[in-house]
C-alpha angles and dihedrals in degrees: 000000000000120000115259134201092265090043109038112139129238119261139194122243112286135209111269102235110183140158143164130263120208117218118265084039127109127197138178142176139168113264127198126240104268102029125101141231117216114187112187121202107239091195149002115289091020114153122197110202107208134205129187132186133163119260092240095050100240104098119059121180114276114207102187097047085050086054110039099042099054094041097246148114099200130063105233145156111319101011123132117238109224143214129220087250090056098255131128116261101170143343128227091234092179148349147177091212129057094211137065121169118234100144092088094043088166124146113242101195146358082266101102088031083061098055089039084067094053090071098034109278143104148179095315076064099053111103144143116329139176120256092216102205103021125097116206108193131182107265121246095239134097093271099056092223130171110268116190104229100232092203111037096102135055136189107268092043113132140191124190125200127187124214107239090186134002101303142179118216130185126195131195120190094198110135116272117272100251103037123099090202128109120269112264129203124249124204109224116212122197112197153143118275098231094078088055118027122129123202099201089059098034075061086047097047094055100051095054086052096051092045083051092046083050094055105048081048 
């Protein structure tokens, strides 16, 4: 069974393994449960368009039951990131922002759908994902349309996720949908979750996944 929030297992410390994506650029690799994910921002406006997917190909990200399960329409720091079978796929251990954008999950360009073909799969396979550094707001205007917030992130912002089970996850640095800005670069950062772990979230983490587990009950 794959580890859970309230199961994860304890590891020993890992190797940091870290680089730098360019903007325009996309990357993706499989990740094992326990370790963590760390994107840096590389400069201001940079937005980093993230795919998950089980390992076993079985649990893709699910956007509405994340939402809806933890009572939010932002991802932020300890929520759980969940699939479309109800599991946990991975947990926002830590950020210097409190919004991530996830409700114009479009793809901006083939550039996910191309690394999606390196591990088998392809656009059947493209669904929603999360825009890490971009914030997406109702507008002030008699529509109530989504307006992209052109300052909200910096260079030197970070997010950290931890894999709650054996993920693959797949990142595009094009710039977001809605922003008229150039693509920026993100650094992307592999590591153990003992450097980062925060017990206040981890508690966090597993009370939004009982009340979801209450809920699909």
């Amino acid at each position: 069974m794959s580890p859970t929030p309230d199961s994860a297992p304890d590891l020993a410390p890992a190797s940091v393994h870290a680089h730098e994506l360019p903007g325009g650029a996309a990357w993706s690799a499989p990740v094992r449960a326990g370790r963590t994910v760390t994107l840096t921002a590389l400069a201001d406006g940079a937005n980093a368009t993230v795919l998950i997917v089980g390992a076993d190909r079985l649990d893709r990200l699910n956007i509405p039951d994340t939402l809806k399960s933890q009572m939010s329409a932002r991802i932020k720091p300890g929520m759980v990131l969940l699939s479309d079978r109800g599991l946990a796929l991975a947990t926002v251990i830590a950020s210097t922002l409190d919004w991530h954008d996830c409700l114009t999950g479009a793809l901006p360009d083939r550039l996910l759908l191309l690394e999606l073909t390196k591990h088998g799969l392809g656009e059947a396979d493209l669904h929603g994902c999360i825009n890490f550094f971009s914030k997406v707001a109702v507008a002030d205007e008699p529509r109530a349309s989504l307006a992209y917030i052109s300052d909200h992130a910096h260079a030197g912002d970070t997010v950290t996720l931890r894999a709650d089970q054996d993920l693959l996850i797949f990142v595009s640095t094009a710039p977001h949908a809605l922003s008229e800005g150039p693509a920026a670069g993100v650094a992307v950062q592999l590591e153990s979750p003992a450097h980062v772990e925060d017990p206040d979230l981890r508690e966090e983490a597993v009370r939004a996944l009982r009340l979801t587990r209450e809920l699909i009950a």
